[in-house]
PyMOL Python script that loads the backbone (N, CA, C, O; Angstrom):
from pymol import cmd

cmd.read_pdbstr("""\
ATOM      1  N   UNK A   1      87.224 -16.141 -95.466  1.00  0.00           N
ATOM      2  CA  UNK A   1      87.003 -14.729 -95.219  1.00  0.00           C
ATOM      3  C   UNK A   1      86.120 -14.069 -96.281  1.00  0.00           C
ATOM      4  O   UNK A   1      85.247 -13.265 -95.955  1.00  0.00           O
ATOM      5  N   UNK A   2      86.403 -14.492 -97.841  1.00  0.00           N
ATOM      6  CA  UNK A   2      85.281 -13.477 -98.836  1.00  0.00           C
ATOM      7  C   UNK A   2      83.664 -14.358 -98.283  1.00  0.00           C
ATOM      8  O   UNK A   2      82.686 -13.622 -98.423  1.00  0.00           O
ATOM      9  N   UNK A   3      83.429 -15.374 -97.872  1.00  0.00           N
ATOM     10  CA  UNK A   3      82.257 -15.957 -97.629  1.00  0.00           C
ATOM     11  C   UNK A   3      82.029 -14.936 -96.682  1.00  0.00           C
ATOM     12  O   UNK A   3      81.243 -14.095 -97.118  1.00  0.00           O
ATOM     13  N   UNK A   4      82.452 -14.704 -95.504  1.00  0.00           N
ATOM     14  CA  UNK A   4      82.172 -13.613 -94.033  1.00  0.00           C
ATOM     15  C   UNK A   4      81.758 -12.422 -94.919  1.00  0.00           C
ATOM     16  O   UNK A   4      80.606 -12.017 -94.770  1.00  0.00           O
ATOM     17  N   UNK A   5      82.463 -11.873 -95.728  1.00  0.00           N
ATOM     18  CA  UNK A   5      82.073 -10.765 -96.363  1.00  0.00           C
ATOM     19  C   UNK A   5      80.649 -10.862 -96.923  1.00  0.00           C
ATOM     20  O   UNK A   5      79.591 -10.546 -96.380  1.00  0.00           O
ATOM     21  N   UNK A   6      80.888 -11.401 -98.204  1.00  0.00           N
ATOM     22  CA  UNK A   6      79.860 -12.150 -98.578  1.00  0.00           C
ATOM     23  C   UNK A   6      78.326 -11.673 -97.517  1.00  0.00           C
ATOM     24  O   UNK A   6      77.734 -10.594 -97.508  1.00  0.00           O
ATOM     25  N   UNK A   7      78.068 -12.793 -96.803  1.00  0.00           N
ATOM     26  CA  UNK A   7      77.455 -12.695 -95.882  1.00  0.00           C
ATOM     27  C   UNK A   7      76.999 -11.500 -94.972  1.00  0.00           C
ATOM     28  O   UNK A   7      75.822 -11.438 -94.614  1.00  0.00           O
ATOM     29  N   UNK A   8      77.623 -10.854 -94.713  1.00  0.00           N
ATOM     30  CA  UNK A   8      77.337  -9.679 -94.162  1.00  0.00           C
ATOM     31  C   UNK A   8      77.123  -8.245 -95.080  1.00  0.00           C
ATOM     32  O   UNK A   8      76.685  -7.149 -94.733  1.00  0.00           O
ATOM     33  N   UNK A   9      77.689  -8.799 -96.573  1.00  0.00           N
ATOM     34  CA  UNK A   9      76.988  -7.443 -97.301  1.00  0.00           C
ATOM     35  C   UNK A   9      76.045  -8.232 -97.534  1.00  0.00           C
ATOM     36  O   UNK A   9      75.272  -7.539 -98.195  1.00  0.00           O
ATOM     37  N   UNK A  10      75.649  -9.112 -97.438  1.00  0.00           N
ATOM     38  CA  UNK A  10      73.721  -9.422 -97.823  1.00  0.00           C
ATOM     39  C   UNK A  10      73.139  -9.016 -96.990  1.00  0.00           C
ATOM     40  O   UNK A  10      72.176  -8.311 -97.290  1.00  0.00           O
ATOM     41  N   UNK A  11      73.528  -9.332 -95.110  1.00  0.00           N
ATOM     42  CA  UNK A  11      72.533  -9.094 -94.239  1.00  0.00           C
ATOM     43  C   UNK A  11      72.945  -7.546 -93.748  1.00  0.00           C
ATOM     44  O   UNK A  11      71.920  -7.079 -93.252  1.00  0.00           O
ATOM     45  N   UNK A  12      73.974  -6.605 -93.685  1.00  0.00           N
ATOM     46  CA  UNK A  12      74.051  -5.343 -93.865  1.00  0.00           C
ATOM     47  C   UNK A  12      74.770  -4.588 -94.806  1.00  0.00           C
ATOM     48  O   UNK A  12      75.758  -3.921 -94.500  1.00  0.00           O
ATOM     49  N   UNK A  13      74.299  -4.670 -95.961  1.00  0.00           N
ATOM     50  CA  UNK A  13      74.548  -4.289 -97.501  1.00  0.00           C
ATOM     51  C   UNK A  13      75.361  -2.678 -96.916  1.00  0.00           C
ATOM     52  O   UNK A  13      76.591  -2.649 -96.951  1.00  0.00           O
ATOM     53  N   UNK A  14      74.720  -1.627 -96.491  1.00  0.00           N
ATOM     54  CA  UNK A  14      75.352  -0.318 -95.778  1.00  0.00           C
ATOM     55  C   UNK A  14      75.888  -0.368 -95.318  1.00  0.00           C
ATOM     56  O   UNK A  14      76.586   0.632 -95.482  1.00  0.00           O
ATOM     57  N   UNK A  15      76.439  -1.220 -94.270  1.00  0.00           N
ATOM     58  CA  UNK A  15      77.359  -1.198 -93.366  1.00  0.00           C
ATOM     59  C   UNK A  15      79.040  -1.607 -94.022  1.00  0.00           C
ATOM     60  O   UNK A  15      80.176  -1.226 -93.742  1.00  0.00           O
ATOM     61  N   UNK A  16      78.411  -2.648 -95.090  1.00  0.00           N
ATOM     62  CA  UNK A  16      79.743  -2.882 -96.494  1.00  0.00           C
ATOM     63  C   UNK A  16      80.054  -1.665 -97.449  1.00  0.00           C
ATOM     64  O   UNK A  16      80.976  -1.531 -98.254  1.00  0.00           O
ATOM     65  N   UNK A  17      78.982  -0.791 -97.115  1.00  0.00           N
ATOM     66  CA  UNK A  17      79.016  -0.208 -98.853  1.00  0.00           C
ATOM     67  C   UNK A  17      79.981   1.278 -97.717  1.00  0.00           C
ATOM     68  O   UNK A  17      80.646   2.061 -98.395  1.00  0.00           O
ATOM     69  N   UNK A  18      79.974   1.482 -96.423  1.00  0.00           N
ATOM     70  CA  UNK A  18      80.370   2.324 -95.817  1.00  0.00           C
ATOM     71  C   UNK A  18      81.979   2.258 -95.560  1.00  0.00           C
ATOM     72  O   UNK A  18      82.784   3.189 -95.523  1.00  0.00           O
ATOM     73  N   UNK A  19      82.225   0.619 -95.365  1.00  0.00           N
ATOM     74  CA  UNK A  19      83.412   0.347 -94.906  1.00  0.00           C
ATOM     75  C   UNK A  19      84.040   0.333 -96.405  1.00  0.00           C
ATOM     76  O   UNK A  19      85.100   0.953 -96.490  1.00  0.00           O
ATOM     77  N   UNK A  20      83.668  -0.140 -97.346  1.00  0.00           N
ATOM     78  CA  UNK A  20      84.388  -0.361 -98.433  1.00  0.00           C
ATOM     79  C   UNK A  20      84.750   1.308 -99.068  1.00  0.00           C
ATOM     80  O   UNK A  20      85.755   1.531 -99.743  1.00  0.00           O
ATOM     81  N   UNK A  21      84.018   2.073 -98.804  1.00  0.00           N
ATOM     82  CA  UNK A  21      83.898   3.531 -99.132  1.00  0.00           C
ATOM     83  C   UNK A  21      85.162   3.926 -98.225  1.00  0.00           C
ATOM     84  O   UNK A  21      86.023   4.553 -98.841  1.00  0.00           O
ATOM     85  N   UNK A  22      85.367   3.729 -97.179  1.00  0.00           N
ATOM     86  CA  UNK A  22      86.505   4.270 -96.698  1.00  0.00           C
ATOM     87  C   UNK A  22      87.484   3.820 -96.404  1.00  0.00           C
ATOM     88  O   UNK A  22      88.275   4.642 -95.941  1.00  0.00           O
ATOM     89  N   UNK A  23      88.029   2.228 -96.495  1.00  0.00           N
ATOM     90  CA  UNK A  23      89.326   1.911 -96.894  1.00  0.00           C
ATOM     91  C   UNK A  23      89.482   1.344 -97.774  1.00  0.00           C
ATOM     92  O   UNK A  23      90.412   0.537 -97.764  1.00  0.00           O
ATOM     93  N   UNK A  24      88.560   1.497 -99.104  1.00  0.00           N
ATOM     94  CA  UNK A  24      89.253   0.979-100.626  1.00  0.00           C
ATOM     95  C   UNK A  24      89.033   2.239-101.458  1.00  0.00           C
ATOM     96  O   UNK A  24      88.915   3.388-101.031  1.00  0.00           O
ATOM     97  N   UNK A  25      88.997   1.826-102.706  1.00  0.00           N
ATOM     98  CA  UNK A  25      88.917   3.424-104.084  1.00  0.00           C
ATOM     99  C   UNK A  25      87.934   2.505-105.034  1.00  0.00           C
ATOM    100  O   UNK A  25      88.396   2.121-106.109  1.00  0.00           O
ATOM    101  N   UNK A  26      86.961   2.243-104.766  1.00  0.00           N
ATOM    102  CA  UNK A  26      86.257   1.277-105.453  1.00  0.00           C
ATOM    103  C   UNK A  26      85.281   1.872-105.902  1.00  0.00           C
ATOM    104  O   UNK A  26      84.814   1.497-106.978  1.00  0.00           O
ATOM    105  N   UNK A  27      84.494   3.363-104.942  1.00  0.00           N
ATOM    106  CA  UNK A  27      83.887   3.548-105.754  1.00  0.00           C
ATOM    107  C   UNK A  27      83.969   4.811-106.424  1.00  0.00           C
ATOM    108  O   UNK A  27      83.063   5.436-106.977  1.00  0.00           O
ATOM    109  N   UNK A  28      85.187   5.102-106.299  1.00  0.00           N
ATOM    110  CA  UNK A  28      85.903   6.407-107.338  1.00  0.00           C
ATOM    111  C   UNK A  28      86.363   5.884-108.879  1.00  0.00           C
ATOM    112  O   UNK A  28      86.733   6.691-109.732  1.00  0.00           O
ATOM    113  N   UNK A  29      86.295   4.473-109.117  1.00  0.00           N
ATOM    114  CA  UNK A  29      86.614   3.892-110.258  1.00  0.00           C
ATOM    115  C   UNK A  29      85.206   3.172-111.016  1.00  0.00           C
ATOM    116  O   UNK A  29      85.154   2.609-112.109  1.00  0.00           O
ATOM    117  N   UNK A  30      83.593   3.518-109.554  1.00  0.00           N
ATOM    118  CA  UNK A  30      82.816   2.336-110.216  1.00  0.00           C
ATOM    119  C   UNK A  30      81.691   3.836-110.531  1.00  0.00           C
ATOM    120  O   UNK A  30      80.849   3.708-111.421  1.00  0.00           O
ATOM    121  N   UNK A  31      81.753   4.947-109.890  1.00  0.00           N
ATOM    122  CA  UNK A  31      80.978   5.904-110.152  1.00  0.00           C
ATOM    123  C   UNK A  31      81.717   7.264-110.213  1.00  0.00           C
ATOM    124  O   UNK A  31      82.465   7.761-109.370  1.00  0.00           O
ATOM    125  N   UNK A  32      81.262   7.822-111.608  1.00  0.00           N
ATOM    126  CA  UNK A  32      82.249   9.526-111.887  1.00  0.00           C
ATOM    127  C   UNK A  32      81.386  10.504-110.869  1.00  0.00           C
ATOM    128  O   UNK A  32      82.168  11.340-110.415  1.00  0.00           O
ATOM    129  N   UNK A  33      80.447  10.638-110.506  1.00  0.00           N
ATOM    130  CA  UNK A  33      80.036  11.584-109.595  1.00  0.00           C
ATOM    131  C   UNK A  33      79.757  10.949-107.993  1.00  0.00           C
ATOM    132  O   UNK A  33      80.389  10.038-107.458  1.00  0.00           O
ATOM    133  N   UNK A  34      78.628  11.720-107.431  1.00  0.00           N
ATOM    134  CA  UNK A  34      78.264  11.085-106.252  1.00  0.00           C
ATOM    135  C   UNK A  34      76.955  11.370-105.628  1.00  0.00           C
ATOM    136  O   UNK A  34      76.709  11.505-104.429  1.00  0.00           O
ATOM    137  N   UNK A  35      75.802  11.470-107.087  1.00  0.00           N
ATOM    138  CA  UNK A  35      74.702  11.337-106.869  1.00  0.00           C
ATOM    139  C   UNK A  35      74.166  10.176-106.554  1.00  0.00           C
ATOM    140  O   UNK A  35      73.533  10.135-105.499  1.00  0.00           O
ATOM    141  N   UNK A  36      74.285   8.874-107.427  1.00  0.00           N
ATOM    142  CA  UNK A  36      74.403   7.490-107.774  1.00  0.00           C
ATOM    143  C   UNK A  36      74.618   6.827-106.536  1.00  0.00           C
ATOM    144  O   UNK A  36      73.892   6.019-105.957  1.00  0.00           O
ATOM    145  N   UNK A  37      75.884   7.359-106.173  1.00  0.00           N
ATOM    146  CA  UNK A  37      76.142   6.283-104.979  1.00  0.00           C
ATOM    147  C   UNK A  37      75.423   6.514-103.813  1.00  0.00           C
ATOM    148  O   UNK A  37      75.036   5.508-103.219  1.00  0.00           O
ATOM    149  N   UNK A  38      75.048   8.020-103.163  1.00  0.00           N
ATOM    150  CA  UNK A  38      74.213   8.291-102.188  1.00  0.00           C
ATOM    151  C   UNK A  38      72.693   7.537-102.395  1.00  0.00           C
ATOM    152  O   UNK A  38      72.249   6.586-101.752  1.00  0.00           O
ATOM    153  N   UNK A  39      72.084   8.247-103.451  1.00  0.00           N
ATOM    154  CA  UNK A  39      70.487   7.607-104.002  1.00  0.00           C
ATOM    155  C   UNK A  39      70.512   5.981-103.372  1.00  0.00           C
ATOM    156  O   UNK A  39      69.791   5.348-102.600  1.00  0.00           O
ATOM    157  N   UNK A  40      71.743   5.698-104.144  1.00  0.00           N
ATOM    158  CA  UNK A  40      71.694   3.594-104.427  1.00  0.00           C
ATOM    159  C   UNK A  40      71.706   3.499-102.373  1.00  0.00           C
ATOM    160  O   UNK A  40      70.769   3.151-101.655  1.00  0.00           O
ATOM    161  N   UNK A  41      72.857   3.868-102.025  1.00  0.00           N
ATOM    162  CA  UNK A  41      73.256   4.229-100.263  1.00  0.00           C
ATOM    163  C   UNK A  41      71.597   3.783 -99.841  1.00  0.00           C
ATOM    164  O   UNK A  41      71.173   2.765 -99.294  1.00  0.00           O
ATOM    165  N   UNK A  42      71.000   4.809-100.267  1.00  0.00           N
ATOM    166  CA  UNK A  42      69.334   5.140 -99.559  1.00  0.00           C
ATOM    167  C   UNK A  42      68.648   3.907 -99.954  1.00  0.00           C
ATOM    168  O   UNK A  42      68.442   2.914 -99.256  1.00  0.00           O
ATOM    169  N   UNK A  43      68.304   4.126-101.248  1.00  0.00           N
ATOM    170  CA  UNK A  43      67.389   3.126-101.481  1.00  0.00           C
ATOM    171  C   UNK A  43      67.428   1.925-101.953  1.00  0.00           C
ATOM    172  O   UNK A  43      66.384   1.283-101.837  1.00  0.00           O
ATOM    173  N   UNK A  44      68.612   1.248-102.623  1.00  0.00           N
ATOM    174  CA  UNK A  44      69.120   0.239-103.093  1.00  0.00           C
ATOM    175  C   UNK A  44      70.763  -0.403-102.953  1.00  0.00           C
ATOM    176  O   UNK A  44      71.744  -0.569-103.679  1.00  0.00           O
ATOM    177  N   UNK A  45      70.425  -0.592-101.783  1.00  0.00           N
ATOM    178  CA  UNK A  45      72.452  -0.834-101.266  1.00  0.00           C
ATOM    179  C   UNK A  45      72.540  -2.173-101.777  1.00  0.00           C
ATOM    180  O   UNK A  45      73.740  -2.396-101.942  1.00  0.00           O
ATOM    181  N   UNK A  46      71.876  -3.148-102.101  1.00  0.00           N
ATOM    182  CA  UNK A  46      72.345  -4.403-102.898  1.00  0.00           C
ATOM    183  C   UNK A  46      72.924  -4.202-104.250  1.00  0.00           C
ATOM    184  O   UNK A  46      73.896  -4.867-104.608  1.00  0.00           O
ATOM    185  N   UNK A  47      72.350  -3.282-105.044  1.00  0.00           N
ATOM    186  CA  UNK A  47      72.221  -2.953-106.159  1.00  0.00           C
ATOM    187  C   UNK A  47      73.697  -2.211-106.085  1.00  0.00           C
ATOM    188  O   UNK A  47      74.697  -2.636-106.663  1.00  0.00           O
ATOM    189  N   UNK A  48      73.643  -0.978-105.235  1.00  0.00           N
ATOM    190  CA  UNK A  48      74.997  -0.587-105.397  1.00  0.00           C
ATOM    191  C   UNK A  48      76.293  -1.136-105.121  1.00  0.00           C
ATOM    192  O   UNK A  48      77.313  -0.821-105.735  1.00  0.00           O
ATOM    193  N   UNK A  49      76.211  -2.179-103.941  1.00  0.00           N
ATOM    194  CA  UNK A  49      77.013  -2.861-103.924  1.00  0.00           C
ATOM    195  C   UNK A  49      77.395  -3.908-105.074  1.00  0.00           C
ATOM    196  O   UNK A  49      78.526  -4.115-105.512  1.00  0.00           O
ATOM    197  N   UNK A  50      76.226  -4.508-105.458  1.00  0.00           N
ATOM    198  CA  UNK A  50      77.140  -4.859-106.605  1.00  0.00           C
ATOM    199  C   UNK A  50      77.816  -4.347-108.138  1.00  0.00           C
ATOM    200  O   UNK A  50      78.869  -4.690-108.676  1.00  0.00           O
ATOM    201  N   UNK A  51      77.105  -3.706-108.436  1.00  0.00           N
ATOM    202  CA  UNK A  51      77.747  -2.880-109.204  1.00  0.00           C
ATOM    203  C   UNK A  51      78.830  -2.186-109.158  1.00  0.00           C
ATOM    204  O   UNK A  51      79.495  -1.878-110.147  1.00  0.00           O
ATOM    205  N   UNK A  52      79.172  -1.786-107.590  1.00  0.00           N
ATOM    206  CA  UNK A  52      80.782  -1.496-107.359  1.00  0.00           C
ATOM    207  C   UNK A  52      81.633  -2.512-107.327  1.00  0.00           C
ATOM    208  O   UNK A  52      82.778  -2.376-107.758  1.00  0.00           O
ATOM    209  N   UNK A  53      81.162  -3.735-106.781  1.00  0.00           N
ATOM    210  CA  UNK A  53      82.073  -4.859-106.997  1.00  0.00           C
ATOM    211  C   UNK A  53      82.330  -5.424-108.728  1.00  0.00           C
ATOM    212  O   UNK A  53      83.355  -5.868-109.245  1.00  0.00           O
ATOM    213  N   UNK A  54      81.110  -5.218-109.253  1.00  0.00           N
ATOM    214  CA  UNK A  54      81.453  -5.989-110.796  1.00  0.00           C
ATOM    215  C   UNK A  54      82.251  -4.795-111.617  1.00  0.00           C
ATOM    216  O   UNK A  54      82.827  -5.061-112.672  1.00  0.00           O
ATOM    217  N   UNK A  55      82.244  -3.126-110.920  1.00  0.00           N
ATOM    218  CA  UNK A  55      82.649  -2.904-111.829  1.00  0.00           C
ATOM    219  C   UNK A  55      84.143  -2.817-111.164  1.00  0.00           C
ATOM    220  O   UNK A  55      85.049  -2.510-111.939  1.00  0.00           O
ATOM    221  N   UNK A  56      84.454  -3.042-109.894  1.00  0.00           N
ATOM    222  CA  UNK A  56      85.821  -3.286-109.421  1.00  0.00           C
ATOM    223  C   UNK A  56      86.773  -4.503-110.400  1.00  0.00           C
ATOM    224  O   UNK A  56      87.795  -4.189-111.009  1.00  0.00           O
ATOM    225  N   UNK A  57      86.356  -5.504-110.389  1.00  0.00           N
ATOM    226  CA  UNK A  57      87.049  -7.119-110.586  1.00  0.00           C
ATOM    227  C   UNK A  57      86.362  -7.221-111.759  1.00  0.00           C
ATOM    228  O   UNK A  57      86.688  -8.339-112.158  1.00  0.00           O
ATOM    229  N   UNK A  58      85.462  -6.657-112.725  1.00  0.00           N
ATOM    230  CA  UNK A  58      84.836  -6.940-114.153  1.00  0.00           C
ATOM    231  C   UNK A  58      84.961  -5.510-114.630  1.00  0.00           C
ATOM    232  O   UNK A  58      83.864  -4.952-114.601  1.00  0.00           O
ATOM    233  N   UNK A  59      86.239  -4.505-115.187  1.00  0.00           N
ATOM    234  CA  UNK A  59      85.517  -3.603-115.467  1.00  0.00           C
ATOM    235  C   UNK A  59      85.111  -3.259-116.909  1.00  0.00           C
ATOM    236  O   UNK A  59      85.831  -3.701-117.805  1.00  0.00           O
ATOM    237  N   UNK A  60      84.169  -2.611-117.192  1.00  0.00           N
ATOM    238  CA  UNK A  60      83.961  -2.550-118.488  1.00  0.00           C
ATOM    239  C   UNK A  60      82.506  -2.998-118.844  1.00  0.00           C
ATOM    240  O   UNK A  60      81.664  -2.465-119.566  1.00  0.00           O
ATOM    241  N   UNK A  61      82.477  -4.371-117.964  1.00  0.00           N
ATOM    242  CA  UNK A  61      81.259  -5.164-118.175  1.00  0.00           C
ATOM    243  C   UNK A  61      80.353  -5.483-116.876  1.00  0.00           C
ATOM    244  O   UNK A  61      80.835  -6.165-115.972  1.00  0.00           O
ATOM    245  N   UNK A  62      79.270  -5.071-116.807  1.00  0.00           N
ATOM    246  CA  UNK A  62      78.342  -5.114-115.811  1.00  0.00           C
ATOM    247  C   UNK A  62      77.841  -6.669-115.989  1.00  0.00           C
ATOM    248  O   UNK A  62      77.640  -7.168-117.096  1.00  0.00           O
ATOM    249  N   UNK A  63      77.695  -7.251-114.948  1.00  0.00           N
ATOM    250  CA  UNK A  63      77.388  -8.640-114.708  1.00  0.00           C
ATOM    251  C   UNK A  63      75.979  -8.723-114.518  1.00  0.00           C
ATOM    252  O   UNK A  63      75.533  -8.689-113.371  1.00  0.00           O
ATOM    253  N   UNK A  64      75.281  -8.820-115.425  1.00  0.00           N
ATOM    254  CA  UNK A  64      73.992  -8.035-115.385  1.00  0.00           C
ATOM    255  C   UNK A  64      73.314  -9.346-114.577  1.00  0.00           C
ATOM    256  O   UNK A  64      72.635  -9.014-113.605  1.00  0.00           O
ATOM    257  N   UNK A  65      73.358 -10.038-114.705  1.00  0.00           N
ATOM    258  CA  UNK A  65      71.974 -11.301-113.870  1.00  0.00           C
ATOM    259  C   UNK A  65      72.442 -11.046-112.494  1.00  0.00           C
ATOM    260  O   UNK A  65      71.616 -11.204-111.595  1.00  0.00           O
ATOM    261  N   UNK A  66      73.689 -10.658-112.179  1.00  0.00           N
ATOM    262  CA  UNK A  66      73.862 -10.137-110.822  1.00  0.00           C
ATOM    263  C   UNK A  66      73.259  -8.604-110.396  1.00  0.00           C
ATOM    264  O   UNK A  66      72.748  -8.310-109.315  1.00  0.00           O
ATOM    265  N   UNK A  67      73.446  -7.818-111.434  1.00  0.00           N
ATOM    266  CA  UNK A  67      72.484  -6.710-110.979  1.00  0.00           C
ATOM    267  C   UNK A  67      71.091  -7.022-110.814  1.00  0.00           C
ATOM    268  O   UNK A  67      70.489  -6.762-109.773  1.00  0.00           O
ATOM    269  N   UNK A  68      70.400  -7.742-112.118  1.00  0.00           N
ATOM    270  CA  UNK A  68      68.982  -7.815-111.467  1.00  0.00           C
ATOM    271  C   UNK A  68      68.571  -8.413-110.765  1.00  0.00           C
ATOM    272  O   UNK A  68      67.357  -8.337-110.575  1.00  0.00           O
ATOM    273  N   UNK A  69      69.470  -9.435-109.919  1.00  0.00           N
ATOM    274  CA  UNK A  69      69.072 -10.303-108.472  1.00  0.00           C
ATOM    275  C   UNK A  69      69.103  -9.288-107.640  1.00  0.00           C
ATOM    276  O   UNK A  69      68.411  -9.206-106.625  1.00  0.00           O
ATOM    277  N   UNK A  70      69.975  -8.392-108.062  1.00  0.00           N
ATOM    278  CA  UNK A  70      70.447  -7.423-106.566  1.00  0.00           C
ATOM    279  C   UNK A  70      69.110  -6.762-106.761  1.00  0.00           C
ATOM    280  O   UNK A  70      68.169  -7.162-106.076  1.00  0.00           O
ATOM    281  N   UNK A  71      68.976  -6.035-107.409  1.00  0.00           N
ATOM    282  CA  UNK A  71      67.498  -5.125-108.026  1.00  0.00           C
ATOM    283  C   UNK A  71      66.777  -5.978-107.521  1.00  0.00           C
ATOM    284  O   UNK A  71      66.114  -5.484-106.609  1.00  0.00           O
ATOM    285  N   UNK A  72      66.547  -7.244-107.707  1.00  0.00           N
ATOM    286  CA  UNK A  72      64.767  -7.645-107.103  1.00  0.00           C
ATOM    287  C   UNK A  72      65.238  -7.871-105.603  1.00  0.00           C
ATOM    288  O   UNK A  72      64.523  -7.273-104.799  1.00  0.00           O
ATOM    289  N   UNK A  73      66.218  -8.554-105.079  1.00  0.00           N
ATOM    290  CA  UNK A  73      66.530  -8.368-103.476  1.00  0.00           C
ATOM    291  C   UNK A  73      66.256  -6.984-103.380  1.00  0.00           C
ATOM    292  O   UNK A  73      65.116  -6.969-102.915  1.00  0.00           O
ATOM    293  N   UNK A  74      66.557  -6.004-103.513  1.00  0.00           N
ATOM    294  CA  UNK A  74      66.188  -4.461-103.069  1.00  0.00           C
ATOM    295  C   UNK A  74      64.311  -4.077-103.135  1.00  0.00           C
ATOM    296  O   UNK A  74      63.630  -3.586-102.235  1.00  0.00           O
ATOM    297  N   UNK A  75      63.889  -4.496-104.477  1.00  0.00           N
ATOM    298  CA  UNK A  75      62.731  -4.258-104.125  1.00  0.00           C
ATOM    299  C   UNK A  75      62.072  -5.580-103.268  1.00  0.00           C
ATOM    300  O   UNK A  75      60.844  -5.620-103.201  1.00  0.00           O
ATOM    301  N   UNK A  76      62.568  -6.261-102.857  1.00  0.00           N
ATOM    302  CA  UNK A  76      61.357  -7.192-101.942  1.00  0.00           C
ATOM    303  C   UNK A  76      60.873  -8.290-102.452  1.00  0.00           C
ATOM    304  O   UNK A  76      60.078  -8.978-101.812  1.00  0.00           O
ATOM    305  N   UNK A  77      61.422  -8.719-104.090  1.00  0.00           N
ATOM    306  CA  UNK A  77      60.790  -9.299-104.969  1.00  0.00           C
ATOM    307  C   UNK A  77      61.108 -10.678-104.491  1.00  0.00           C
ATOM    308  O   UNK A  77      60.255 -11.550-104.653  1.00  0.00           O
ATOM    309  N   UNK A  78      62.031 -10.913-104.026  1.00  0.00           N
ATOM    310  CA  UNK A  78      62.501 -12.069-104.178  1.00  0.00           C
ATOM    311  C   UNK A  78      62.917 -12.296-102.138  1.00  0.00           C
ATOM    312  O   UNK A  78      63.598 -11.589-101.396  1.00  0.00           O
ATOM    313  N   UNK A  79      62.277 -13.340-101.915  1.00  0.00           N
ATOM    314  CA  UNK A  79      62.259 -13.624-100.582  1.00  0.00           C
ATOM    315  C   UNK A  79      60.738 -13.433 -99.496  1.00  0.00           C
ATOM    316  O   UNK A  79      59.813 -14.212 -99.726  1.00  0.00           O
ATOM    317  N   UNK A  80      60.545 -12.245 -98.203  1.00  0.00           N
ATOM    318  CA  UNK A  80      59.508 -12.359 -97.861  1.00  0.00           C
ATOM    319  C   UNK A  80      58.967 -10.774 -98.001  1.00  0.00           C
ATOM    320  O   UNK A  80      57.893 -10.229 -97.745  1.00  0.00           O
ATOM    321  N   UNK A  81      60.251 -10.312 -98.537  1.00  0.00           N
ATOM    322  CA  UNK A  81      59.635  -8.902 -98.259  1.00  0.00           C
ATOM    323  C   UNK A  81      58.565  -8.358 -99.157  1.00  0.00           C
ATOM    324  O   UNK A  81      58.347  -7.149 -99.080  1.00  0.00           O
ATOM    325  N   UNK A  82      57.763  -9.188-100.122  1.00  0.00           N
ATOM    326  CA  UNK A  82      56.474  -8.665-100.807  1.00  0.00           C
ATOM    327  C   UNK A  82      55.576  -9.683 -99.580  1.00  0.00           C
ATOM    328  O   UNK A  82      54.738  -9.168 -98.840  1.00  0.00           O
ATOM    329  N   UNK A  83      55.872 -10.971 -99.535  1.00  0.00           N
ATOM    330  CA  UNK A  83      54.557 -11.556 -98.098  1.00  0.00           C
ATOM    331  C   UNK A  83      54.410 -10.384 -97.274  1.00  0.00           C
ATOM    332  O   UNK A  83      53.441  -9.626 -97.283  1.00  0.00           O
ATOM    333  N   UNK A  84      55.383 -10.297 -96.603  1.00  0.00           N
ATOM    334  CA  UNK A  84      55.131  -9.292 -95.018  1.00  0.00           C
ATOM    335  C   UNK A  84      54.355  -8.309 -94.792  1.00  0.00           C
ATOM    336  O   UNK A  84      53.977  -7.910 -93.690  1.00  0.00           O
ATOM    337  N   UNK A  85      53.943  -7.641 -96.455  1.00  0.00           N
ATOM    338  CA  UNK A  85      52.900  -6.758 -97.139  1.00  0.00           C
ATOM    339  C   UNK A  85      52.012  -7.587 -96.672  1.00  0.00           C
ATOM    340  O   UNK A  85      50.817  -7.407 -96.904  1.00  0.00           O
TER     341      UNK A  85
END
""", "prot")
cmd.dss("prot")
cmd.show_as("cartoon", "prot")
cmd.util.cbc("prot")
cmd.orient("prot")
């Protein structure tokens, strides 16, 4: 079952970051306001997703080589989305 998850927040990162928003508290413990999470929502849902997860099950410490995979998956860096340009 975390593989299914897994999997489907890669291929609909929003559609996780929506469901997890409304039956867990994950990201009332991973962000104090709710500028952050909308912005990330828009333009970087890999990024926010993980960062709510590392700071869910890691807190304190940001799992950083996992943020900047998520960061270059968001910008396109990594895979086809700079080819398709």
């Amino acid at each position: 079952m975390p593989l299914l998850a897994l999997l489907l927040g890669y291929f609909f990162p929003r559609l996780i970051i929506v469901v997890l928003y409304l039956f867990t508290g994950w990201w009332k413990t991973a962000f104090d306001g709710v500028l952050w999470p909308v912005l990330g929502f828009l333009f970087m849902p890999l990024t926010v997703l993980w960062y709510g997860i590392s700071e869910t099950y890691f807190p304190g410490s940001v799992q950083t080589v996992g943020l900047v995979v998520a960061a270059l998956l968001d910008f396109g860096l990594i895979g086809n989305g700079a080819r398709k340009r």
